[in-house]
LUMZA-161973 format. One record per residue (C-alpha): residue in three letters; x, z, y; residue number from 1. Coordinates in steps of 0.05 Angstrom, whole numbers. Each point is the difference from the previous one (the first is absolute). Last residue first. Layout:
- res	px	pz	py	n
- ALA	X	Z	Y	NUM
...
! end
This chain:
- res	px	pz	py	n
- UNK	-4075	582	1661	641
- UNK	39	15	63	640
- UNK	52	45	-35	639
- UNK	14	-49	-48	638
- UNK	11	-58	55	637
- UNK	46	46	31	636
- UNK	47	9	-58	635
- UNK	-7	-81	-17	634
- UNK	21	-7	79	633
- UNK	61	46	-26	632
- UNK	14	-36	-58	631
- UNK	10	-70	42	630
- UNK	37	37	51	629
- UNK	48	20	-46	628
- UNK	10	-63	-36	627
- UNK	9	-40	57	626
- UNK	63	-21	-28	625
- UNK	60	-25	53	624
- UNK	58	38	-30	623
- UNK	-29	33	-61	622
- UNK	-12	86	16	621
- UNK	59	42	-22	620
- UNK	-21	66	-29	619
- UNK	62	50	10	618
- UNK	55	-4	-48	617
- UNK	21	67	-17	616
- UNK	64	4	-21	615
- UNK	19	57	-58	614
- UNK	57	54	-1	613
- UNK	8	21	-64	612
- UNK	14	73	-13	611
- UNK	-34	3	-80	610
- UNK	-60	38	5	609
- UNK	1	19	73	608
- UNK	-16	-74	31	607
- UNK	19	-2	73	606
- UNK	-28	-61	46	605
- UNK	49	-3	55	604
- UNK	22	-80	-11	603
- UNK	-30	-41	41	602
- UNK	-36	-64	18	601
- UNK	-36	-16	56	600
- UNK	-64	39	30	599
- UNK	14	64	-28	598
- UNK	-40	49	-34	597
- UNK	7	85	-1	596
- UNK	-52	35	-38	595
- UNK	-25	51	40	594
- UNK	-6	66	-9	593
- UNK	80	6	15	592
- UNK	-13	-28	75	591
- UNK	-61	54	22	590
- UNK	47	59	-28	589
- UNK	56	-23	38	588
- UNK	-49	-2	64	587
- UNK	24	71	32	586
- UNK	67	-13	-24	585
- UNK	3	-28	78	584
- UNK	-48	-20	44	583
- UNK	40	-45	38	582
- UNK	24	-32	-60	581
- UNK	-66	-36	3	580
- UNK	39	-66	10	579
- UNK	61	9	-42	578
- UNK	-63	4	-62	577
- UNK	-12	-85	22	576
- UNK	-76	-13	-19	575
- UNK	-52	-38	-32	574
- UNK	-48	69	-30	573
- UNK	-43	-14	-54	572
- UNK	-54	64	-13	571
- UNK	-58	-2	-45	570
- UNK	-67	37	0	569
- UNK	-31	9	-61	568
- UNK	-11	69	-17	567
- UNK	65	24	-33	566
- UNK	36	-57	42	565
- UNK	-10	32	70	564
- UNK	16	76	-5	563
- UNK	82	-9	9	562
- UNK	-1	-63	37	561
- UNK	-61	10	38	560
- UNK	20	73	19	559
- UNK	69	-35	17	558
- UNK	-40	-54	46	557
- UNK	-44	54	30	556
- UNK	68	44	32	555
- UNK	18	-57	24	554
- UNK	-63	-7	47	553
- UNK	5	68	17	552
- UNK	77	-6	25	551
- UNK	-13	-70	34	550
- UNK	2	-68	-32	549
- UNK	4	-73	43	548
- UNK	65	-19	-31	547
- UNK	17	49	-54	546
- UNK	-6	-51	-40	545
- UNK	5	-73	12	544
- UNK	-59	-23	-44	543
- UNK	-48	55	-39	542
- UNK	-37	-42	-60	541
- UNK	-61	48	-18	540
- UNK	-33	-18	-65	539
- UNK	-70	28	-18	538
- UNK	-35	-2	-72	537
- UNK	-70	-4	5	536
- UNK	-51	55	9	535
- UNK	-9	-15	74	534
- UNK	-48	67	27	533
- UNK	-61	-29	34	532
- UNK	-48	40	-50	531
- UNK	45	60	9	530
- UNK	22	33	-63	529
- UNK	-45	56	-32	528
- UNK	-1	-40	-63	527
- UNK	75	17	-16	526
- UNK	-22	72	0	525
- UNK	48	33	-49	524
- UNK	26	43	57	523
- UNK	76	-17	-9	522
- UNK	-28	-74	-6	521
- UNK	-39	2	62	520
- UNK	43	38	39	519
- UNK	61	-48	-13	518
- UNK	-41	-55	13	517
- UNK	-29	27	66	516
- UNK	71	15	23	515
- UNK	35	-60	-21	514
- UNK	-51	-43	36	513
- UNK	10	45	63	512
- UNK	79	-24	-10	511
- UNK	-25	-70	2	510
- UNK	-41	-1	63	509
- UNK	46	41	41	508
- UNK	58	-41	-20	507
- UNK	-36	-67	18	506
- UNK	-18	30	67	505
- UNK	64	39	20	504
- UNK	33	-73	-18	503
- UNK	-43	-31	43	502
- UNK	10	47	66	501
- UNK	76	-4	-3	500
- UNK	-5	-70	9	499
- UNK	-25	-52	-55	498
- UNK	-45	-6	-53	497
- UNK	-4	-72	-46	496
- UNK	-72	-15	-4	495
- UNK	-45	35	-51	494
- UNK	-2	6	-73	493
- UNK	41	-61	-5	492
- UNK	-24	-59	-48	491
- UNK	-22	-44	57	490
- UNK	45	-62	-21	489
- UNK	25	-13	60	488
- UNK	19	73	9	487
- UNK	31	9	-65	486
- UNK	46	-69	9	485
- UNK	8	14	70	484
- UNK	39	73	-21	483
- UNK	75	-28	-1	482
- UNK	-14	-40	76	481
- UNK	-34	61	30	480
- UNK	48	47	-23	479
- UNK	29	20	64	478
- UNK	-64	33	32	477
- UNK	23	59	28	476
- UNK	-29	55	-34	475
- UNK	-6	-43	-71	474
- UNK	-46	48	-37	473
- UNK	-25	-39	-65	472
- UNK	-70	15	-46	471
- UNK	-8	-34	-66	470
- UNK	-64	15	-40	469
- UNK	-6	-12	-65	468
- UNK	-58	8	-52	467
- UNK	-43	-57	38	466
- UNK	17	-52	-45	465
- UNK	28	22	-65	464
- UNK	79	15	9	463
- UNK	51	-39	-25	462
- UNK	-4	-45	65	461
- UNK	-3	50	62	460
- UNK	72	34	-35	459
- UNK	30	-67	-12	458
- UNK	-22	-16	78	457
- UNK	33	76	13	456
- UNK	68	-17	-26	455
- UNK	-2	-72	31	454
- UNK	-10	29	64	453
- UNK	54	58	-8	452
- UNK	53	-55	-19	451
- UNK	-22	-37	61	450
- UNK	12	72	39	449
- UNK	64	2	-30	448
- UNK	25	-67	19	447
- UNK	-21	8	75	446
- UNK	38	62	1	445
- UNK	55	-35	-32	444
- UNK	0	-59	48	443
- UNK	6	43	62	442
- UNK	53	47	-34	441
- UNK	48	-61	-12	440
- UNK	4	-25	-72	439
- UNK	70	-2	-29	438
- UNK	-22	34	-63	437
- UNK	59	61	24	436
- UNK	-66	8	41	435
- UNK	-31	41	-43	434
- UNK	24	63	27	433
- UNK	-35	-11	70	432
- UNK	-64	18	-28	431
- UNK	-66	-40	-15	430
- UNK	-14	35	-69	429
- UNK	-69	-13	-29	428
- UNK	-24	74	-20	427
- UNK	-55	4	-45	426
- UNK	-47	57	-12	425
- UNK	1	38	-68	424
- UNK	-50	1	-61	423
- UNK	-32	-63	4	422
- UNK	-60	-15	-34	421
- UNK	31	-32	-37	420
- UNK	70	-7	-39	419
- UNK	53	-34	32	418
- UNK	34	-64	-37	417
- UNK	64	-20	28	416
- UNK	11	-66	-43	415
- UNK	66	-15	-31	414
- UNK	43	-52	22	413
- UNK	45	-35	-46	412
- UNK	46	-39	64	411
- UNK	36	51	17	410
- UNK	31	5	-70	409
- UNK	65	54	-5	408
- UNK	-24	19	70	407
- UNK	-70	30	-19	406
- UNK	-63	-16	14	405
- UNK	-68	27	34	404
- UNK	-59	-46	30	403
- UNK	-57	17	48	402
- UNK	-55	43	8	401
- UNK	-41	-18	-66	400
- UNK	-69	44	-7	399
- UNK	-19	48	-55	398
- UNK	-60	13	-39	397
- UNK	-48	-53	25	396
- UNK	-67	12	43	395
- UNK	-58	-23	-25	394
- UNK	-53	-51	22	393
- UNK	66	-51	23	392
- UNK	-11	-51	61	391
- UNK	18	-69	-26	390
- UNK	67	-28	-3	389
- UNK	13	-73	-26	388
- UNK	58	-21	49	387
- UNK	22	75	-13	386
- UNK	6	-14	-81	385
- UNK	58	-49	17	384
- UNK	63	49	14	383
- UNK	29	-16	61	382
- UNK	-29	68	23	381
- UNK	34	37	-54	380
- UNK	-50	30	-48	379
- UNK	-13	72	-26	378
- UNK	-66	5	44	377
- UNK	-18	-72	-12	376
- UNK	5	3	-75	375
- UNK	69	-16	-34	374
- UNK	0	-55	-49	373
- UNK	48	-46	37	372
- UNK	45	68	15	371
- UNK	1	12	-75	370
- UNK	31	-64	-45	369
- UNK	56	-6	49	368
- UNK	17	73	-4	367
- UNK	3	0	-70	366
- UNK	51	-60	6	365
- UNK	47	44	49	364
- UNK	-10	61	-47	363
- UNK	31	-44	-60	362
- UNK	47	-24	42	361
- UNK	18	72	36	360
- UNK	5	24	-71	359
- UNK	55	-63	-25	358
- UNK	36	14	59	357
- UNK	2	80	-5	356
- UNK	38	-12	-64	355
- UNK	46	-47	17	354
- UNK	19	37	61	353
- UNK	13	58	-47	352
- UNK	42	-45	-46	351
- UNK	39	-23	60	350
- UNK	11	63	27	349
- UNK	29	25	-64	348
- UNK	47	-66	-10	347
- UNK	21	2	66	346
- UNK	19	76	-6	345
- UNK	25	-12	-66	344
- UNK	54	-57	41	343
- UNK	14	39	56	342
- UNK	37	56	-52	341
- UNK	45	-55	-38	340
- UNK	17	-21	69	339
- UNK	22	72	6	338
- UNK	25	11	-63	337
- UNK	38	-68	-5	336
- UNK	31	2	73	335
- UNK	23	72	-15	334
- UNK	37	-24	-72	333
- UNK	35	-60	33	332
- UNK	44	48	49	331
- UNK	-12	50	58	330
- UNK	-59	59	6	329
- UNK	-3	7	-73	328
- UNK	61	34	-21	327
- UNK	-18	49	48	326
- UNK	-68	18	-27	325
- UNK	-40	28	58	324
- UNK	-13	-72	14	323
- UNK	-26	-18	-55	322
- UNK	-51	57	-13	321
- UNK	-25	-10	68	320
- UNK	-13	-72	-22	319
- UNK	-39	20	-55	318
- UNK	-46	55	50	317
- UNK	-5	-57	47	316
- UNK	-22	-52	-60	315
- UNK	-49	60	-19	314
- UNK	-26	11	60	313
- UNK	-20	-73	12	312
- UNK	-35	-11	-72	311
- UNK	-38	60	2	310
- UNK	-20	-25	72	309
- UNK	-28	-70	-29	308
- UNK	-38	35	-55	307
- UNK	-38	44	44	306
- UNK	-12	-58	49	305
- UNK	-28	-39	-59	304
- UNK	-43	61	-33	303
- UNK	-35	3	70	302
- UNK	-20	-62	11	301
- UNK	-23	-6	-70	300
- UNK	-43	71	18	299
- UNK	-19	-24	78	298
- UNK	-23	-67	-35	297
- UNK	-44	31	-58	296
- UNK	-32	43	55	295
- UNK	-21	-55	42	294
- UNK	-27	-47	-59	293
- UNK	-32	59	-28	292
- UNK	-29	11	71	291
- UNK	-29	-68	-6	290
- UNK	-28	3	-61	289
- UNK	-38	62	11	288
- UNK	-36	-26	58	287
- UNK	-5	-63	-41	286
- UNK	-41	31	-47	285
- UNK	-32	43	51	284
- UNK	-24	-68	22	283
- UNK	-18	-29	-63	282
- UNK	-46	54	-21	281
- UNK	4	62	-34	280
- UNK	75	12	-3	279
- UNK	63	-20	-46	278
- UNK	46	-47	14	277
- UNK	21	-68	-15	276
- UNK	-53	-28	64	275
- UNK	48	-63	8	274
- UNK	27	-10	-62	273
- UNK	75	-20	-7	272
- UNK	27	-42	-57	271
- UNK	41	36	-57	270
- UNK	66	-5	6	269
- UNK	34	-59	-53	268
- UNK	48	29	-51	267
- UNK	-42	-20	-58	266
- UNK	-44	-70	20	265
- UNK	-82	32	1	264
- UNK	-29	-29	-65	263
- UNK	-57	-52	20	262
- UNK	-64	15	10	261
- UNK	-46	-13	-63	260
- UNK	-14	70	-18	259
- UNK	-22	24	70	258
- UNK	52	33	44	257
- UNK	-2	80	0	256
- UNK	-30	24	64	255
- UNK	48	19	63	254
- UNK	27	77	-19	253
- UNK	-22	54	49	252
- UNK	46	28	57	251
- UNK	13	75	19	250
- UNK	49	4	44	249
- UNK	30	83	11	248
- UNK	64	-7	-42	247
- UNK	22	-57	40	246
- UNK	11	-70	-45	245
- UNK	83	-7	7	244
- UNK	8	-15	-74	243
- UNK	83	8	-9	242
- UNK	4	-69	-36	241
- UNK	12	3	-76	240
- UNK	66	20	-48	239
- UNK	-29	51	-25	238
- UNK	24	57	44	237
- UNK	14	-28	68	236
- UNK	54	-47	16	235
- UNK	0	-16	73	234
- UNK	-43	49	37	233
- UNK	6	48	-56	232
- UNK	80	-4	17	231
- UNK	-11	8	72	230
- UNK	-48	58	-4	229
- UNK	43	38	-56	228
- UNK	66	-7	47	227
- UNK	-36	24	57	226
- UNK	-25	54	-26	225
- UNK	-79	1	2	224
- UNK	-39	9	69	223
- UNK	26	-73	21	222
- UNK	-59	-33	-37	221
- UNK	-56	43	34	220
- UNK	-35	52	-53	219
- UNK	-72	-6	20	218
- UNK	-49	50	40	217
- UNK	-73	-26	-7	216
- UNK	-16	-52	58	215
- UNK	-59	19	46	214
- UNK	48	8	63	213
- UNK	23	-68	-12	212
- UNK	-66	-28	-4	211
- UNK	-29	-6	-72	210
- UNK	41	13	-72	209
- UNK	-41	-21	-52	208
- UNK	-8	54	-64	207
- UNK	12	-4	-68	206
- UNK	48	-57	-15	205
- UNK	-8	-59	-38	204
- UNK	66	-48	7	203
- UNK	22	-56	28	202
- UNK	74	-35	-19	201
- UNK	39	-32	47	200
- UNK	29	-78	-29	199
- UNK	68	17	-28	198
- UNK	6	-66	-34	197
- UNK	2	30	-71	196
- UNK	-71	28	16	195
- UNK	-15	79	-12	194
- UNK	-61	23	-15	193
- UNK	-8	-59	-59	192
- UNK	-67	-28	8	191
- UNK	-60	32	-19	190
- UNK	-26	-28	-76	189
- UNK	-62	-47	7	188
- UNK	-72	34	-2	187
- UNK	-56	-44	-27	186
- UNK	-13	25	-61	185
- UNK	0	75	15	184
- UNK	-44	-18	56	183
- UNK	-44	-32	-53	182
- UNK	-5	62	-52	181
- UNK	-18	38	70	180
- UNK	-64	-34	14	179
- UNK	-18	0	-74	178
- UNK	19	80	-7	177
- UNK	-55	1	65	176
- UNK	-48	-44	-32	175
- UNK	-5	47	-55	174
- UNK	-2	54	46	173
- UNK	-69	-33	25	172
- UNK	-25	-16	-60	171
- UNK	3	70	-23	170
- UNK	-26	34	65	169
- UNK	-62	-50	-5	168
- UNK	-40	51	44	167
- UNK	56	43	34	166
- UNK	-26	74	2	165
- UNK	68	26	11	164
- UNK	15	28	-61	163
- UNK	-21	-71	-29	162
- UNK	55	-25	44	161
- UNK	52	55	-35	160
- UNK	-38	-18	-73	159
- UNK	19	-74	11	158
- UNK	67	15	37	157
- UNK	34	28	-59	156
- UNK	-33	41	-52	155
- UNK	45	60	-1	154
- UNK	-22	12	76	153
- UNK	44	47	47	152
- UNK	-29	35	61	151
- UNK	60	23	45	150
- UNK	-40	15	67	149
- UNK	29	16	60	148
- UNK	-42	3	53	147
- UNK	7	-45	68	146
- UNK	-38	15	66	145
- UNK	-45	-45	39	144
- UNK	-42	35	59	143
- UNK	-68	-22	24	142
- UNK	-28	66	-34	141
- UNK	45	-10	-65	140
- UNK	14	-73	-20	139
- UNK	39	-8	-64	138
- UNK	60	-23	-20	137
- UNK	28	-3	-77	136
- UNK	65	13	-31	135
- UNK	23	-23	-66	134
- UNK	-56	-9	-47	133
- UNK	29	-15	-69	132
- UNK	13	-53	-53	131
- UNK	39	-10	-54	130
- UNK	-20	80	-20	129
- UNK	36	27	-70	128
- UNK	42	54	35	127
- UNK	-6	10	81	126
- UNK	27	64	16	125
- UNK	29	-14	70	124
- UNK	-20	-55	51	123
- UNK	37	22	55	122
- UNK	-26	-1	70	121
- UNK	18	-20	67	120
- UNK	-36	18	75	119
- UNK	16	-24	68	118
- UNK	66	-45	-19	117
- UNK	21	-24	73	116
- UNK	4	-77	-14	115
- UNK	-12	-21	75	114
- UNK	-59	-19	-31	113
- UNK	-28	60	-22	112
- UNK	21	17	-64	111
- UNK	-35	27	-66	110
- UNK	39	4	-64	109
- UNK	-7	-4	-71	108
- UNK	48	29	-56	107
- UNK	-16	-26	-80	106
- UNK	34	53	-42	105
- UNK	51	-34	-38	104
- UNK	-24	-50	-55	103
- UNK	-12	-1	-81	102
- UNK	-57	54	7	101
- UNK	-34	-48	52	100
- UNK	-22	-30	-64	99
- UNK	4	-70	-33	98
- UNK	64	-14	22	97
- UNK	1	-81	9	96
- UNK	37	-38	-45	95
- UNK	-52	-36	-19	94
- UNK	-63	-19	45	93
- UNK	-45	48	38	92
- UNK	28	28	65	91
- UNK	-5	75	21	90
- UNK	-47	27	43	89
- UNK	3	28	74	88
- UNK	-62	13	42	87
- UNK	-1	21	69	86
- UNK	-67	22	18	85
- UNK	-40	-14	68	84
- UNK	-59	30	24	83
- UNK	-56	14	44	82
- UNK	-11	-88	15	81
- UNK	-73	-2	18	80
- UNK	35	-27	73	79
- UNK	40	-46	-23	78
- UNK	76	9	9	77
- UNK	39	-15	55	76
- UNK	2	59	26	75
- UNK	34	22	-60	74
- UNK	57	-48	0	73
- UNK	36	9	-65	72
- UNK	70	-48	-27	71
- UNK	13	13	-68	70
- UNK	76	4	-18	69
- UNK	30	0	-63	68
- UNK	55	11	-50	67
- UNK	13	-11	-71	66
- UNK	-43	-60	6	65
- UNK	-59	-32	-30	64
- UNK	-38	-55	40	63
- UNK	-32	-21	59	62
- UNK	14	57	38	61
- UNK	-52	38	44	60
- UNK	-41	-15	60	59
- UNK	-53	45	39	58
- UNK	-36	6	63	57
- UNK	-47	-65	-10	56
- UNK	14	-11	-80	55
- UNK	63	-38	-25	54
- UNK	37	-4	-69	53
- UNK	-53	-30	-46	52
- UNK	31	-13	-64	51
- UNK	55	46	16	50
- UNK	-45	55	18	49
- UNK	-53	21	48	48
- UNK	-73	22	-19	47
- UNK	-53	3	43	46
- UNK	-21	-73	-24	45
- UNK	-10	30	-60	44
- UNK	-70	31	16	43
- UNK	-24	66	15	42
- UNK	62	44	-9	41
- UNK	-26	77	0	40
- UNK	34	59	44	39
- UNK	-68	27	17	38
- UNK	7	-24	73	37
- UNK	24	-58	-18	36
- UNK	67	-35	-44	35
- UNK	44	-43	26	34
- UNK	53	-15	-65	33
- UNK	74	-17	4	32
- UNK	69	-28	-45	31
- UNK	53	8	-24	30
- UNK	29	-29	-66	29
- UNK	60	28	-26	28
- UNK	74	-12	-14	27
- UNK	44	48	-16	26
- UNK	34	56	44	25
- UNK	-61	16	26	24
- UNK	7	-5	78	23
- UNK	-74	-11	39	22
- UNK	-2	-2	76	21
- UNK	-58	10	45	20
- UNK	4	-29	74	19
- UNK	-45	16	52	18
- UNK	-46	-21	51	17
- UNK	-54	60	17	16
- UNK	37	50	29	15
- UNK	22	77	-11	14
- UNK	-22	2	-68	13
- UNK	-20	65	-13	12
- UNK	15	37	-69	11
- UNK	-32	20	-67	10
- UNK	20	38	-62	9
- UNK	-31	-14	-61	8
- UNK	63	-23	-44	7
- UNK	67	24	41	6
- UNK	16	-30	71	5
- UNK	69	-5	24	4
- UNK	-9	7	75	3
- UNK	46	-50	47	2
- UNK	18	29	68	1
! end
């Protein structure tokens, strides 16, 4: 819940990495001072602005703007650092206001970065000040919190820095109007928002939408009436393309070109970027890219399917109309309305088909400049960056489990991107209804626990050495062949356990992990673990279930898949549901905490926000590459130095 701070008052910040955004209606300069523990700027190198956008924990814009955002990581910031102030001023040079008199009341905001506003404030009751103190943040007793503030300056930046205790304050805010005299200069005029050729538009929004579950609530296409959808699918006000961009992507603008680049054609789309997002580093970059890409295709997707049954009810409802018309059912004057009718539904269908085509193009070409950029957690395994792996010191964001398209293009494939640590288990389906794939149930069960193998190799190789442990219960042995590559390798937490009497073991071992972690964190006593207790990450692959499980030993696999992922311990069962049907609904819940996988292709992936059904493509491994083995020996050679 956002709090709307007035001048003085004070509030938490919840985390340390945030977002703080700056709308004044005209444009301004923003920028940032680190000040101490008695709020004082020693030097200008703790100053950020447009002439000197970064510091470590901080970057603002490098020039004036209506609109800002300044990107904050406290932890990152040094440890003398007590302070930070926002600082807004207005821009020197003619036809510039000269007070914040002439403009709306600056408003700032503070988001965490899932762009949940935690505090905003309005700048009110600023006369003849061109430059004020925003908001600042301070350290309080090892906790940051954010204050309001509102001090205004009629002198400008000089007498704001001298405020400050800046030594050289007016040399250094001259270099600041200097800084952004120059990014005046060498700005070029944004292109037209909407090309002649129909190429799709982007556009800023607030917030970017996540996972599926994380995505804000939008409008789908078919929710308006379906003669207002069709018709803004095809000729929307303005005479544009319908832009597609989902409400919740938030991209940023590629840089301007330099002077002596040549003029961009009109009508051409602009080229793709990969890492055209948003985000603190290059991989939440592309994090965010990618599930722009996927939402940007469900929403064109959707708009075309929308369009195309308009079109089909109303040629039915037309040729309902001639044939309840008796002089219409016989003669030259039927044959004309209805062919009369076929012909606007071609005509509709083909515009939205048109439509869609030039999107999925300029998505197809996005997608062509991404997956080669895509680190080794986001990337395909033909993808070149695994012949160059090297065991990671941090673990990534999110991790790719396969491929997802639609049928309109099967072959744009979107990556399946997962966020980490995982939150729920994974199920690889074995089952008798994937058959209709023409695979015999022998095969498929092979298949899946391949599919398994390659999950929990990608798993092993994202993660720093040591900080992943993979455990597997195989009560009769059967995947032998699918687990050589982790045995051979050594990378297993112990051997493969079999019989009733191994899988009580490995069970035993991990729900008693559960336990003490559970205690310890309830407790607060985190140090009061067992010397001997594993503090990495733990994977259990379960083959063939319920083969080899009793009551009690069931009973421990749903703890471990309800309890499990909260405190590290992770559940991916390779199995056929028909086969534990035994048990009854007593094991629904055990199925719908996982998410369901298959080993082939298939359609039963469900998206909410706008109905589509979406493929998942599982992760195919090249045909004769040693690829896998090669990254797992680099896994094990980690671990061993």
């Amino acid at each position: 819940m956002t709090v709307e701070l007035v001048r003085g008052q004070n509030h938490p910040l919840p985390g340390t990495r945030l977002e703080i955004r700056v709308s004044a209606g005209e444009p301004v300069v923003a920028g940032a001072t680190l000040g101490d523990d008695q709020g004082r700027v020693p030097g200008a190198e703790w100053v950020a602005h447009p002439g000197s956008p970064t510091l470590p924990g901080l970057e603002v814009s490098r020039q004036a703007a209506a609109d800002h955002r300044l990107a904050v990581d406290l932890g990152a910031l040094p440890e003398t650092v007590h302070r930070v102030s926002v600082l807004l001023a207005l821009p020197a040079g003619a036809g510039s206001p000269v007070s914040f008199r002439a403009l709306a009341a600056p408003f700032v905001a503070v988001t965490g970065l899932d762009g949940a506003e935690v505090a905003s404030y309005t700048i009110t009751d600023l006369d003849a000040e061109s430059a004020v103190v925003a908001l600042e943040l301070y350290r309080r007793q090892g906790a940051w919190k954010v204050r309001a503030v509102g001090q205004g300056y009629a002198g400008g930046l000089a007498e704001m820095l001298t405020d400050q205790g800046l030594p050289q304050a007016r040399e250094l805010a001259g270099a600041i109007d200097d800084a952004v005299a120059q990014g005046l200069a060498r700005s070029v005029a944004a292109p037209p928002p909407r090309p002649a050729d129909g190429a799709r538009v982007r556009t800023t929004t607030q917030d970017h939408a996540g996972p599926a579950q994380d995505r804000p609530a939008a409008r789908q296409p078919g929710a308006e009436e379906p003669e207002a959808a069709a018709q803004s699918a095809q000729n929307p006000a303005g005479g544009g393309p319908v832009d597609y961009t989902h409400p919740g992507r938030r991209t940023t603008a590629p840089p301007p070109p330099p002077p002596a680049a040549p003029p961009v054609e009109p009508g051409l789309p602009a080229q793709p970027v990969a890492g055209d997002a948003t985000g603190w580093s290059m991989e939440e970059r592309l994090y965010n890219q990618v599930w722009g890409m996927f939402e940007d295709l469900a929403r064109t997707t959707a708009a075309y399917r929308s369009a195309v049954d308009f079109a089909d009810s109303r040629m039915e409802q037309e040729l309902d109309e001639v044939l309840d018309d008796p002089r219409g059912r016989i003669g030259g004057a039927g044959d004309v309305a209805r062919e009369t009718a076929r012909t606007r539904h071609a005509d509709l269908v083909g515009q939205a088909r048109a439509a869609l085509d030039r999107d999925l193009a300029q998505l197809t070409a996005e997608a062509d400049v991404v997956e080669p950029a895509l680190p080794a957690a986001y990337a395909s395994w033909s993808n070149p960056v695994w012949h160059a792996y090297r065991a990671p010191t941090e673990v990534p964001m999110a991790l790719r489990l396969g491929d997802l398209h639609l049928p309109e293009r099967p072959d744009l494939r979107i990556p399946m991107l997962v966020r980490l640590p995982l939150e729920r288990g994974l199920w690889i389906d074995s089952g008798k209804a994937l058959t209709n794939h023409r695979t015999d149930s022998t095969a498929l069960r092979r298949l899946a626990m391949d599919t398994a193998v390659a999950h929990a190799a990608r798993l092993l190789a994202v993660h720093p050495a040591g900080e992943f442990q993979v455990h597997v219960i195989d009560p009769a042995g059967s995947a032998a062949p699918s687990l050589a590559p982790l045995v051979s390798a050594g990378v297993l937490a112990g051997p493969p356990a079999t019989g009733a009497a191994g899988v009580s073991d490995v069970l035993a071992r991990l729900t008693q992990r559960v336990d003490l972690v559970q205690m310890a964190i309830r407790g607060g006593a985190a140090d009061a673990l067992p010397p001997d207790l594993d503090t990495a990450e733990q994977l259990l692959i379960v083959n063939d279930f319920p083969h080899g499980f009793d009551d009690r030993a069931v009973t421990r696999l749903r703890y471990l898949a309800d309890e499990g992922p909260a405190v590290g311990v992770h559940l991916m069962m390779v199995a056929d549901r028909e086969d534990a049907a035994e048990y009854g609904p007593l094991l629904d819940p055990l199925w719908r905490a996982l998410l369901r996988l298959t080993p082939v292709p298939d359609d039963h992936l469900a998206d909410p926000w706008v109905g589509h059904t979406w493929t998942y493509d599982p992760p195919v491994l090249p045909a004769g590459s040693q690829i896998l083995r090669q990254v797992l020996e680099q896994v094990a050679a980690a671990r061993r130095a």
